[in-house]
N, C-alpha and C positions, 0 to 999 in steps of 0.2 A: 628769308630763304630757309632757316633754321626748321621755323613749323613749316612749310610747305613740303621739304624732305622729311621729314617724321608722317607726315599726311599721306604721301607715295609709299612709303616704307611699310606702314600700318596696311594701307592697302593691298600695296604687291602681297604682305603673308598672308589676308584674307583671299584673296584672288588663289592662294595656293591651294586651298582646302577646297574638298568635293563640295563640287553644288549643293546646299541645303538651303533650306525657308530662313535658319538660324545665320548663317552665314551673308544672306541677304541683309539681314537686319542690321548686323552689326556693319556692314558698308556704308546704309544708307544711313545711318547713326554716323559713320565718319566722317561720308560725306556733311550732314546737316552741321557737324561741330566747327568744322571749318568757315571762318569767318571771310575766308578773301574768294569773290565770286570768281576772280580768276584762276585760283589755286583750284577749285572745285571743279570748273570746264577742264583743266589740265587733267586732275584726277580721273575726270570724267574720259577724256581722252584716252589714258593709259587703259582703264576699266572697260571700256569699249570691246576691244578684241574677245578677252579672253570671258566675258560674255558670253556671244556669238553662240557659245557651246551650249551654255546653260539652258535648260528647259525655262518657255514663256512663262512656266504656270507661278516657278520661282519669282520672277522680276515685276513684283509686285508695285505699285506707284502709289506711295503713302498719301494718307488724306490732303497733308499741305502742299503738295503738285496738285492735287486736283482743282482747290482753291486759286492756287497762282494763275492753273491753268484759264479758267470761267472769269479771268478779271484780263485775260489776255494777254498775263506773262509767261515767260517759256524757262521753267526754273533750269540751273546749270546742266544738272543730269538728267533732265528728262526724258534724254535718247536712248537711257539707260533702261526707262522702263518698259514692259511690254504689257502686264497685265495689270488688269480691273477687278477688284475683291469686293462681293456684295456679298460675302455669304451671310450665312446665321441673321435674315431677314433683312440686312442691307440692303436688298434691293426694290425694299418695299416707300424707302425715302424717297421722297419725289425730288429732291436736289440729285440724290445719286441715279435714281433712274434717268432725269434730265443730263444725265454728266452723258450715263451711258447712252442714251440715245445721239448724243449728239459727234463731233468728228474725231473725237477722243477714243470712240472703237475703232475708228481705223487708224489709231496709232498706235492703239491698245491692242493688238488682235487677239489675246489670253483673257478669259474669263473664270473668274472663281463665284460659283453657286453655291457653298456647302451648307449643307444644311440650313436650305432655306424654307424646307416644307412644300417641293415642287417633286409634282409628278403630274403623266400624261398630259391634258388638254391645255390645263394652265401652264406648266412648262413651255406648252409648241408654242402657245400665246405669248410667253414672257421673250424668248428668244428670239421671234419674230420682231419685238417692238424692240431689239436693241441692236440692231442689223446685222442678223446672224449674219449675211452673205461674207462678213469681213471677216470674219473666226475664224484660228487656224487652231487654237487649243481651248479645250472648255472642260473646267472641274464639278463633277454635280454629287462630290464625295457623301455619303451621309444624308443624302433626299430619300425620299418612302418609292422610290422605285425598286416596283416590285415584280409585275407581270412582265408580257409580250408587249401590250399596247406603248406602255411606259416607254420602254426601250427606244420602239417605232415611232413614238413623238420627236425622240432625239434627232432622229434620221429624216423626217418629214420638217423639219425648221428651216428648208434652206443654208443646210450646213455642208457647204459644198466643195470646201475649202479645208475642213475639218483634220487637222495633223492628228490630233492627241485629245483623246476621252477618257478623263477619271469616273469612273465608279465605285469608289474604296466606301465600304462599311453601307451598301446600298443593300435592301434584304431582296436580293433576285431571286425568283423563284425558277424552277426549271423549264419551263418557256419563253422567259427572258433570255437565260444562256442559250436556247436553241434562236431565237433570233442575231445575237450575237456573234451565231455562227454561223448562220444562212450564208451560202456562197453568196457573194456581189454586197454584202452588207455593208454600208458606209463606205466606197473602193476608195476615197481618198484619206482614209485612216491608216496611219502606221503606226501608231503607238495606243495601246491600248492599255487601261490599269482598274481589275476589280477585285483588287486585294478586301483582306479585313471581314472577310464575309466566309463562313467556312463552306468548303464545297464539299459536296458527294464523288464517287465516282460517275453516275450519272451527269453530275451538273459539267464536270471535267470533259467527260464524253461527247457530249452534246458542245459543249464550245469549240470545241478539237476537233471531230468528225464533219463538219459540215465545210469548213477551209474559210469561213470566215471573209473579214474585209482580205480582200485580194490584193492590196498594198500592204498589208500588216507586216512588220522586221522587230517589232519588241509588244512584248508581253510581260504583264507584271502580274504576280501572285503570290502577295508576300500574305505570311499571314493568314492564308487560305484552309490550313489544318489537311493539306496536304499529306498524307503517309504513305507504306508501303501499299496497301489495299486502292487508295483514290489514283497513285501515282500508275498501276496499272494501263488508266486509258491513255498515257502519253503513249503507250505499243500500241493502240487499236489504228494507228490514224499517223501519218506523218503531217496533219494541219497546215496550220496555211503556209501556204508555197515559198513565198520570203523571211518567213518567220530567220531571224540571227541574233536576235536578242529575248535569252529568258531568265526572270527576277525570279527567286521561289526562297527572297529569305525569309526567315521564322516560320518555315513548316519543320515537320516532323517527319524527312528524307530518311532518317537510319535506318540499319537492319536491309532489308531489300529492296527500301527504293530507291536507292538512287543507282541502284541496280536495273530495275526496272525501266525508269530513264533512260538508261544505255541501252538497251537492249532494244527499244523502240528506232524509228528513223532517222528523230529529230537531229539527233545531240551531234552527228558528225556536222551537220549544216553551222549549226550555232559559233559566233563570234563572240558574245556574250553568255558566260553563264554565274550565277551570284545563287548561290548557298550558304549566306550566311543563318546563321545559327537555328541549322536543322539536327543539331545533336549528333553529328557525323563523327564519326571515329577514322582514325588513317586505314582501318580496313577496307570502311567504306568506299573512300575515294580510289581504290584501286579499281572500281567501276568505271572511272576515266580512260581507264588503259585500253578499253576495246573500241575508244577511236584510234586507234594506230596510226597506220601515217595520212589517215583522209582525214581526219579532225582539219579543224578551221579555227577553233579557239584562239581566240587573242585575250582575252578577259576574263580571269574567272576568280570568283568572290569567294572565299570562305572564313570568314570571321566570324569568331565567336564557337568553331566545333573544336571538339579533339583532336587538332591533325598531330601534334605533338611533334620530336624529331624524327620519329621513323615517317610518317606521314610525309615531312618537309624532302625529308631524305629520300623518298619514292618521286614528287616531283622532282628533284634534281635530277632523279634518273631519268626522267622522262623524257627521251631522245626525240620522238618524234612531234615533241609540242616546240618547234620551231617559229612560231608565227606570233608569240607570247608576246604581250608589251603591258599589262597591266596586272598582276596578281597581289591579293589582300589578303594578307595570313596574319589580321590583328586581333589579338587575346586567342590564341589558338594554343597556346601550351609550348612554346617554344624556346628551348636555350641556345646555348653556342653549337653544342652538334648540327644541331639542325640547321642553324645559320652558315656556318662552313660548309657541308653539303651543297647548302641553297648558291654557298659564292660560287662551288665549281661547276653550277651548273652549263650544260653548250648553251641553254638559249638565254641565261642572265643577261649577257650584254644586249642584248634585241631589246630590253624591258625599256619603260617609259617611265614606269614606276612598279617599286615594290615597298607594300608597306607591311611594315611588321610590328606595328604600335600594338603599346600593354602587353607584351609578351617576358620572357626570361630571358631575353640578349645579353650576354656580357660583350663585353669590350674588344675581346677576341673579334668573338662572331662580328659586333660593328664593324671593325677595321678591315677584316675580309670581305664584308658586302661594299663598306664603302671604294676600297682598291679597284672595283668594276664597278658599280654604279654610280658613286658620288653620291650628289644631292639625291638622286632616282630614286634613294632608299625613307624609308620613312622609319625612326623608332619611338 
């Protein structure tokens, strides 16, 4: 009973932490060390829900379920897993190609390609022999897709179903991003990600101006070298039409663009917005302010800039950001001022979480955040 509680326990604080690849690992690591198959269904049990949330691409199924699986056992957690990793030429094994072809993609419906040396012809070919029709996520991170055609392979596979497309670190060229953006592109796409690749304002333009997959509600561009100057085309274009979540950490936002940003359509629409470590200073973020009371924001990331406590101290004031339930102000330069400010804020109690890790909190500032949030606070 002793290890079985220490096994849930280990668990539940992994389960507390934001979705990561790292975080997966260290699960299925706690689950594997657990020696009683029943404790591990249990685990598996508890683990289940709070899943549910996690992106497929994460819930990777380690080589020894795939084994169990081909000999026709059904390891504890393997309800837990959703995705199949053949990258970095994995998928050139004929055991794993045989894995994937077989009914293990329709229990798997996430697929990881990265860098596996796949573009156009041979892509539509490879996706085809592994039953695209059942894929709801597919990562092609780091493949030599470069052109239009490339792109349009992805979309000609029978990928009909298709939730979420990575393209992180793909060298697109600016006919790529205009397919991309082609009205009607992929319409059962909502999540979309081709971070890691630096874009022009051109290549920005052209992905923006066209409105894109017509289901699309998250965009990722983390890492994109993003500045004042590229950030301009988010004004040319309010993009596609449900867009509510947009990722733009590790660009280079300071100075006016995140001004820029505001000043276009988008950003009252948006539910999500993450800014982490664009070099922001608390001037910056006073560019928030001209969503007034039509803002929608529930979620917004800034970790890693200068908000410092004047910064902390301006959203506190920020009366009409009433809808708030997630804000990240970890390594942002912040002490107790800024922490007491942030306790009296009107919308604190609305939060789900605030986290304020790696910062200059004293004991003070704790005791006032945690009085209205409790556990909701992170330091």
């Amino acid at each position: 009973m002793m290890r079985r509680a220490r096994t849930l326990e280990h668990l539940r604080d992994l389960l507390y932490e934001r979705p990561h690849e790292a975080v997966w690992r260290q699960l299925i690591a706690a689950l594997a060390a657990e020696p009683d198959p029943g404790t591990q269904a249990i685990a598996a049990d508890y683990a289940d829900g709070t899943l549910e949330a996690w992106p497929y691409l994460l819930r990777v199924a380690p080589r020894p379920w795939w084994a169990a699986r081909q000999r026709g056992e059904q390891p504890p957690a393997w309800r837990l897993a959703r995705a199949l990793d053949l990258s970095a030429g994995a998928h050139r094994d004929k055991d794993a190609e045989a894995f994937a072809r077989s009914l293990a993609m329709e229990e798997l419906p996430a697929l990881l390609l990265r860098d596996a040396g796949l573009a156009g012809a041979e892509l539509r070919t490879w996706l085809t022999r592994v039953r695209s029709a059942h894929l709801t996520a597919l990562d092609l991170s780091a493949n030599p897709l470069r052109r239009a055609p490339d792109v349009a392979a992805i979309a000609e596979s029978a990928l009909d179903h298709l939730d979420e497309l990575r393209l992180r670190a793909c060298p697109l060229e600016a006919d790529a991003f205009a397919q991309l953006g082609a009205p009607g592109f992929m319409p059962s796409l909502r999540r979309l990600d081709v971070s890691a690749r630096r874009m022009t304002r051109d290549d920005l333009r052209l992905l923006w101006s066209g409105g894109g997959p017509l289901g699309l509600d998250t965009l990722v561009l983390e890492d994109a070298g993003i500045d004042e100057l590229v950030s301009e085309a988010f004004a040319a274009a309010p993009g596609p039409a449900r867009l509510r979540h947009l990722h733009l950490a590790d660009n280079a936002l300071t100075g006016g663009g995140l001004w820029a940003l505001a000043e276009g359509p988008l950003l009252p629409r948006l539910a999500t917005l993450d800014l982490a470590r664009n070099g922001l200073f608390w001037r910056d973020i006073r560019a928030l302010a001209t969503l007034a009371d039509e803002g929608r924001l529930e979620r917004l990331v800034l970790d890693g800039n200068d908000i410092e406590d004047a910064g902390a101290t301006f959203l506190a004031g920020w009366r009409a950001w009433s809808g708030a339930r997630l804000v990240s102000l970890r390594a942002c330069r912040i002490a107790d001022p800024g922490a007491l400010a942030l306790a009296d804020a009107p919308w604190l109690p609305g939060l789900e979480e605030l986290d304020l890790g790696d910062n200059e909190v004293g004991e003070t500032g704790k005791e006032a955040l945690k009085a209205v949030l409790g556990m909701k606070v992170r330091f």
